[in-house]
VODO-261991 format. One record per residue: y, x, z of N, C-alpha, C, CB in turn; residue in three letters; residue number from 0. Coordinates in nm, 2 decimals. Atoms other than C-alpha are relative to their C-alpha. Glycine has a CB too. Example, Ala and Ser with C-alpha at 12.3 -4.5 7.8 and 13.67 -1.06 7.14 Angstrom:
<nodes>
(node (-0.12,0.09,0.00),(-0.45,1.23,0.78),(0.12,0.09,0.00),(0.00,-0.10,0.12),ALA,0)
(node (-0.11,-0.09,0.00),(-0.11,1.37,0.71),(0.11,-0.08,0.08),(0.05,0.04,-0.14),SER,1)
</nodes>
This chain:
<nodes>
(node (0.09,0.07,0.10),(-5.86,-4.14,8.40),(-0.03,0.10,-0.11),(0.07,-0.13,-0.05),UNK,0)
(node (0.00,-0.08,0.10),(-6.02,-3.92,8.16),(-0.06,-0.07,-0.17),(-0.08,0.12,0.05),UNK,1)
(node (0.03,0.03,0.11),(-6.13,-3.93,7.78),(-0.09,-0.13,-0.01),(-0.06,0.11,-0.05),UNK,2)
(node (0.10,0.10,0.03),(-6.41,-4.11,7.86),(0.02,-0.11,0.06),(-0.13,0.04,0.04),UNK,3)
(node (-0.01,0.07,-0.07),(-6.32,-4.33,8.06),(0.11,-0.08,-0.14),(0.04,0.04,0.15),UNK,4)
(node (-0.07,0.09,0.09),(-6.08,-4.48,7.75),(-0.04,0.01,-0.12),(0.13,0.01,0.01),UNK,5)
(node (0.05,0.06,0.17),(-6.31,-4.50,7.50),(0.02,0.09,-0.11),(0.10,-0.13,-0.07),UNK,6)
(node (0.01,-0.08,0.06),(-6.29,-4.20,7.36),(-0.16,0.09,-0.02),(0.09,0.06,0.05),UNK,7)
(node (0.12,-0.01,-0.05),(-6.60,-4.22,7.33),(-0.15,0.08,-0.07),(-0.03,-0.14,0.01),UNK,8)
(node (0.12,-0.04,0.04),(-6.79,-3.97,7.08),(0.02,0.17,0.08),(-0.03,-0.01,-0.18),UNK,9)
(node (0.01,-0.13,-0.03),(-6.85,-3.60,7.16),(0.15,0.07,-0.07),(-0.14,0.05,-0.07),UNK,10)
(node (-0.09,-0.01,0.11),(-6.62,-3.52,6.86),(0.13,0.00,0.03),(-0.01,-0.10,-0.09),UNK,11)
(node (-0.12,0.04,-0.04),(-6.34,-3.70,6.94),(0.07,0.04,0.14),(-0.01,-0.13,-0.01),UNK,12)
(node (-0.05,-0.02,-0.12),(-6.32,-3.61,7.31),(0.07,0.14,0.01),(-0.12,-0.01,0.10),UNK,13)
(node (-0.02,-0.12,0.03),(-6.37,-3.25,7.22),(0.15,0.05,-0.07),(-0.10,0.02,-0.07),UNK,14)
(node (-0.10,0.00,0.06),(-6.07,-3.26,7.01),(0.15,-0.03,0.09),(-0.04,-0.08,-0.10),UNK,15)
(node (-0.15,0.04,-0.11),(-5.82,-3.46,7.24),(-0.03,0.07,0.11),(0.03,-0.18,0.07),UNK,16)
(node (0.02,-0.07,-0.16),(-5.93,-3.25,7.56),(0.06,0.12,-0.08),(-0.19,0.03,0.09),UNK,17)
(node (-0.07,-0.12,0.03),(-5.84,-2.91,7.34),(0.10,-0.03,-0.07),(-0.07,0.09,-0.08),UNK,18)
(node (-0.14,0.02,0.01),(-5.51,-3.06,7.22),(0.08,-0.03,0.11),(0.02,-0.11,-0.08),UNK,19)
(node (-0.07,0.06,-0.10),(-5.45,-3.16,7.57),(-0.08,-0.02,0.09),(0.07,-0.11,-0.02),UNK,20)
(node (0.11,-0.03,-0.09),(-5.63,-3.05,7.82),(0.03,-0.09,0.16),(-0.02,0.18,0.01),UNK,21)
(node (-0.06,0.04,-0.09),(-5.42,-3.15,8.12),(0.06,-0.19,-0.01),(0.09,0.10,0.01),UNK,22)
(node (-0.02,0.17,0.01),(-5.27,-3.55,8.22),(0.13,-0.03,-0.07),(-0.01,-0.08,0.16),UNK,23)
(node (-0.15,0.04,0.03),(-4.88,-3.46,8.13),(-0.06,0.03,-0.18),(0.15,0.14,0.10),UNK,24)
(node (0.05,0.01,0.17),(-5.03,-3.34,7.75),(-0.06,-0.10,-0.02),(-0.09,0.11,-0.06),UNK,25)
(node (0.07,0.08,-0.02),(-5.26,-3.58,7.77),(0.10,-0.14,-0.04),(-0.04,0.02,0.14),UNK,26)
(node (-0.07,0.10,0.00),(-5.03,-3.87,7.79),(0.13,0.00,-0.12),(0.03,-0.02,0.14),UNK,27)
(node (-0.08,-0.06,0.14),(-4.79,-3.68,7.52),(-0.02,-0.02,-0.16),(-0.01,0.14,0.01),UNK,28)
(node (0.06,0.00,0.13),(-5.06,-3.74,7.29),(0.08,-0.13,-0.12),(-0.17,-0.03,0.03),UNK,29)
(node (-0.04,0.12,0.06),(-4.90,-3.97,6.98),(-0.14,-0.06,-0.05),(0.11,0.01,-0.11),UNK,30)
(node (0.12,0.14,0.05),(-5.11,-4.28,6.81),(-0.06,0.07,-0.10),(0.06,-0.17,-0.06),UNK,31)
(node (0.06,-0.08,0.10),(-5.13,-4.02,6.53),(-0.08,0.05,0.00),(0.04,0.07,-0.03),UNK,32)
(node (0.12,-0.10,-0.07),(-5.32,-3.78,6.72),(-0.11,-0.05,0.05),(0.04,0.08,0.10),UNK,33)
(node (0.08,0.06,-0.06),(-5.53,-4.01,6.87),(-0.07,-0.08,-0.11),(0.06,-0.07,0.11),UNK,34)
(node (0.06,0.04,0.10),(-5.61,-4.20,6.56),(-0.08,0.12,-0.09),(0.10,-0.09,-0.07),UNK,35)
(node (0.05,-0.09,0.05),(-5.65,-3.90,6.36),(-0.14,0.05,0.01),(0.06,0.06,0.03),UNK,36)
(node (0.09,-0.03,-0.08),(-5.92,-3.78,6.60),(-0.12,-0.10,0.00),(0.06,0.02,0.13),UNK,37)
(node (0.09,0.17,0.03),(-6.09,-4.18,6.59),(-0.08,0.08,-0.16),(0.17,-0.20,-0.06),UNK,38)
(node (0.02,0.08,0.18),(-6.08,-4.14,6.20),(-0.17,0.16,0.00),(0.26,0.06,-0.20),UNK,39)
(node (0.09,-0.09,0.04),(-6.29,-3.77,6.17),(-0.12,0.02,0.10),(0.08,0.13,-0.01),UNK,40)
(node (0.15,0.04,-0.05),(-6.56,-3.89,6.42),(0.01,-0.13,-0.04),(-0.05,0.01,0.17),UNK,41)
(node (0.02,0.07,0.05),(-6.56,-4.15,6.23),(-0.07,-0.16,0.07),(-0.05,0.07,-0.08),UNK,42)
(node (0.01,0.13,-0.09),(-6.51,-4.43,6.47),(0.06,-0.14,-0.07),(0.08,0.03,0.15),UNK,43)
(node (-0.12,0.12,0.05),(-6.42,-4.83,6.37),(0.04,-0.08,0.09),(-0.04,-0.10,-0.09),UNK,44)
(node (-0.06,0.06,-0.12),(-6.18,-5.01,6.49),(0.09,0.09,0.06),(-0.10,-0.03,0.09),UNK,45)
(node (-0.11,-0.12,-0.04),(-5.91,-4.71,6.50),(0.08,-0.05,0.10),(0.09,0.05,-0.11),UNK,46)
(node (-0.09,0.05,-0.04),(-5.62,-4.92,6.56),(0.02,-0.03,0.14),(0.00,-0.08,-0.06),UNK,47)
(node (-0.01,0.02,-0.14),(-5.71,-5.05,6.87),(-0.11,0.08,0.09),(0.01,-0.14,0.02),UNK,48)
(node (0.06,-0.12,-0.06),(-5.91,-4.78,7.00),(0.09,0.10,0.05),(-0.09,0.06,-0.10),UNK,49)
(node (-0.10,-0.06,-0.03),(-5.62,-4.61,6.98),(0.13,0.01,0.11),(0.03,0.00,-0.09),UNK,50)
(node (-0.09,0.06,-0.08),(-5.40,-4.83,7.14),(-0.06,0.01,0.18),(0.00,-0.18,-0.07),UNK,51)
(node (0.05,0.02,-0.13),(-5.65,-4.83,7.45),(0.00,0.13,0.09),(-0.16,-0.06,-0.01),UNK,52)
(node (-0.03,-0.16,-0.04),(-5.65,-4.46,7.46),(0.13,0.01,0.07),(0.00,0.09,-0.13),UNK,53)
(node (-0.14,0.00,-0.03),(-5.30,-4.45,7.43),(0.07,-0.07,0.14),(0.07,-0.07,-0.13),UNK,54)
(node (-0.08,0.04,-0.12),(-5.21,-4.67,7.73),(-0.09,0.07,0.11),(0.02,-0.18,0.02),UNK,55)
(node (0.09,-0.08,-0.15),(-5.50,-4.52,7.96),(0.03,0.11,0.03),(-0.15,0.04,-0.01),UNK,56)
(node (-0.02,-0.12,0.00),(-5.33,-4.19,7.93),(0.10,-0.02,0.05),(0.00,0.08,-0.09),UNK,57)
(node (-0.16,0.03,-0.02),(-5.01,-4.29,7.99),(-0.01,-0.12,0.11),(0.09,-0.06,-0.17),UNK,58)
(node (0.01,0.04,-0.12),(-5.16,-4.51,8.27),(0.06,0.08,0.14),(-0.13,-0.02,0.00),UNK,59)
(node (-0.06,-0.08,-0.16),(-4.98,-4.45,8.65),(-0.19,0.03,0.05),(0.15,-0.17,0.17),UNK,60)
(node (0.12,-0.04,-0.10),(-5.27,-4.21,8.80),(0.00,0.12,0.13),(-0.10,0.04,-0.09),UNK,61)
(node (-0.02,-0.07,-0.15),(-5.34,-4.02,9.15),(-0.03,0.18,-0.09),(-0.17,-0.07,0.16),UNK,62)
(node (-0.08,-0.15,0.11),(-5.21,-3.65,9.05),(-0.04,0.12,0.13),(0.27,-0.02,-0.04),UNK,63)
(node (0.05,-0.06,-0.07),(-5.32,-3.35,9.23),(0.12,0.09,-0.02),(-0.14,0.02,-0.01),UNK,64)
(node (-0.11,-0.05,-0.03),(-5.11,-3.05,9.35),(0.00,0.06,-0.15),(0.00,0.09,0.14),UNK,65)
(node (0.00,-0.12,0.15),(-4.96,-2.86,8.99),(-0.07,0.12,-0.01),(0.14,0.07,-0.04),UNK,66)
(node (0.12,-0.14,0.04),(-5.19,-2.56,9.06),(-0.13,-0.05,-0.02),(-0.04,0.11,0.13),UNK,67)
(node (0.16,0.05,0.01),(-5.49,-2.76,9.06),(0.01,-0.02,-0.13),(-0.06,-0.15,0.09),UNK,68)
(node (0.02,0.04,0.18),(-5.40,-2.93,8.73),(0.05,0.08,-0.09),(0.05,-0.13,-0.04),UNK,69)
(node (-0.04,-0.07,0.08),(-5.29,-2.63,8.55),(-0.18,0.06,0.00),(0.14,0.09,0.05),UNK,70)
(node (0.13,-0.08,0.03),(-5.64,-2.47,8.66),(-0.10,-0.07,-0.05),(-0.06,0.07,0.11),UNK,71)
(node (0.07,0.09,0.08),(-5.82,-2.76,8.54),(0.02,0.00,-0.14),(0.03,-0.12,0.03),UNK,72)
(node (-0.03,0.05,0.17),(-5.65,-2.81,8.24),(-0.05,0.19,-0.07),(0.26,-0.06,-0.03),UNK,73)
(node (0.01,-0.10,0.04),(-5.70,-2.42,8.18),(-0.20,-0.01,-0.05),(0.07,0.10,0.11),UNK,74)
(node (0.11,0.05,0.00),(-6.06,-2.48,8.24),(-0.07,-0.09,-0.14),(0.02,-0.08,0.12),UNK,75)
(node (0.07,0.09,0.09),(-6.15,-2.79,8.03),(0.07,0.05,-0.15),(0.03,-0.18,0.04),UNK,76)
(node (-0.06,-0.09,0.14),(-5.92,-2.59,7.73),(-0.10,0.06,-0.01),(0.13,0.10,0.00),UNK,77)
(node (0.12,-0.13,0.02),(-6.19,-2.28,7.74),(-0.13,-0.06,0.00),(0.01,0.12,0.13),UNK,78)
(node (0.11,0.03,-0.03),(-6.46,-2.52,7.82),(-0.03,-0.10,-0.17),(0.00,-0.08,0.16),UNK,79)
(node (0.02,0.01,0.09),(-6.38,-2.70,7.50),(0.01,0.09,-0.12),(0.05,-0.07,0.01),UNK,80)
(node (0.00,-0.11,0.09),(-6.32,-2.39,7.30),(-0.16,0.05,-0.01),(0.12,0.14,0.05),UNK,81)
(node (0.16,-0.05,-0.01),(-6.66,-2.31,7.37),(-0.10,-0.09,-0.05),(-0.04,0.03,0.13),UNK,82)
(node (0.08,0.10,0.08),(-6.82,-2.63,7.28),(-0.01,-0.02,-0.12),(0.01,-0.09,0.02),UNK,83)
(node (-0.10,0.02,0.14),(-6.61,-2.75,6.98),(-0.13,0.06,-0.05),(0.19,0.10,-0.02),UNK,84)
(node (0.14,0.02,0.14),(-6.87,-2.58,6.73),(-0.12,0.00,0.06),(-0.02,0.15,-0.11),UNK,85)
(node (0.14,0.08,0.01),(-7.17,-2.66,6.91),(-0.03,-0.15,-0.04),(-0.04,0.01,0.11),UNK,86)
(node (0.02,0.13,-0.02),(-7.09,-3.03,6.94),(-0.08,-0.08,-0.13),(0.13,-0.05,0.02),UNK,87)
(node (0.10,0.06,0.10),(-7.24,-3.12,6.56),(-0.18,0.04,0.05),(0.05,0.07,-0.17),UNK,88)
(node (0.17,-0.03,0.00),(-7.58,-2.93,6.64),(-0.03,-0.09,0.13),(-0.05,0.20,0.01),UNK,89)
(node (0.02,0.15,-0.17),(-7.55,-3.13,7.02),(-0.05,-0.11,-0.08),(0.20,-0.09,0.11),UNK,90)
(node (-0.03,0.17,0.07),(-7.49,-3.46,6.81),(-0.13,-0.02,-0.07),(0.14,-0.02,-0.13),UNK,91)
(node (0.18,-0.01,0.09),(-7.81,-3.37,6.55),(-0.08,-0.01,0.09),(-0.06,0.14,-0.09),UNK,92)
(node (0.11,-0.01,-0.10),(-7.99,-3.31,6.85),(-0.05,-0.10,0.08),(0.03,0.08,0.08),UNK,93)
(node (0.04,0.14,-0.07),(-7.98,-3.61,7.05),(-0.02,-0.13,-0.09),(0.12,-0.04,0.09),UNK,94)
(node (0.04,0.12,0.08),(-8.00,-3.81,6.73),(-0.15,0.02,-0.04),(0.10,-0.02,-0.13),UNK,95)
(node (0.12,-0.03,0.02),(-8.34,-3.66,6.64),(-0.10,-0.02,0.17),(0.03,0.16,-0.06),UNK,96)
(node (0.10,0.00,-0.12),(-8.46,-3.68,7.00),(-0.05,-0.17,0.01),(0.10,0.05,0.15),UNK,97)
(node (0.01,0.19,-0.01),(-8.37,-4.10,6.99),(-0.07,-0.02,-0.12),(0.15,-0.10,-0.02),UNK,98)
(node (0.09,0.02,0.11),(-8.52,-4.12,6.67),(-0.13,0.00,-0.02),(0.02,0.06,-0.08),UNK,99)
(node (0.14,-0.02,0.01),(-8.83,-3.95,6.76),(-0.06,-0.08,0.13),(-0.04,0.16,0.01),UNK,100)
(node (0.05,0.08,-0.05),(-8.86,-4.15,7.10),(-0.01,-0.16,-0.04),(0.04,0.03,0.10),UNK,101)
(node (0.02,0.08,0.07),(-8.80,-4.45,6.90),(-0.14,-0.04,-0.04),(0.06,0.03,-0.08),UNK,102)
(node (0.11,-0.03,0.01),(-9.13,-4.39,6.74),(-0.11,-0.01,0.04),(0.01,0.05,0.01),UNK,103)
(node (0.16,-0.06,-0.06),(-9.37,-4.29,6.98),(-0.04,-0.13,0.08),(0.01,0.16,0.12),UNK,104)
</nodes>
């Protein structure tokens, strides 16, 4: 189960919990802190239990691949969020200007 799949649901926020924990054993390590924290500075409502939903989806029993796979994954989506991470505001402006302008027309 990943980010998205529990409601982790902005760019922001994903970006953040994927480079704190890229893999499913970090992943599930994460506390309510870290997970709220992350809520609070994409400025999501409804922390509390946003958090809570996170928190158990991670820590949900899931189908686990061999430890080389998910080390090279997790290596992966680390470098893949290092690399986003400062695009994601100009992403975020971008697609809000796009809806805005098809709005519009």
């Amino acid at each position: 189960m990943g980010f998205g799949a529990v409601h982790a649901d902005t760019p922001d926020a994903q970006l953040e919990l994927l480079a704190r924990a890229p893999g499913p054993e970090a992943a599930a390590k994460l506390t309510a802190a870290q997970i709220s924290t992350a809520l609070k500075r994409a400025r999501r409502h409804d922390v509390p239990a946003r958090t809570q939903v996170i928190k158990d989806g991670l820590r949900a029993q899931q189908l686990t691949q061999p430890a080389v796979i998910t080390a090279a994954y997790a290596a992966a989506v680390q470098a893949t969020a290092a690399h986003a991470e400062p695009l994601a505001p100009r992403l975020l402006r971008a697609r809000m200007e796009s809806t805005s302008s098809s709005c519009g027309a």
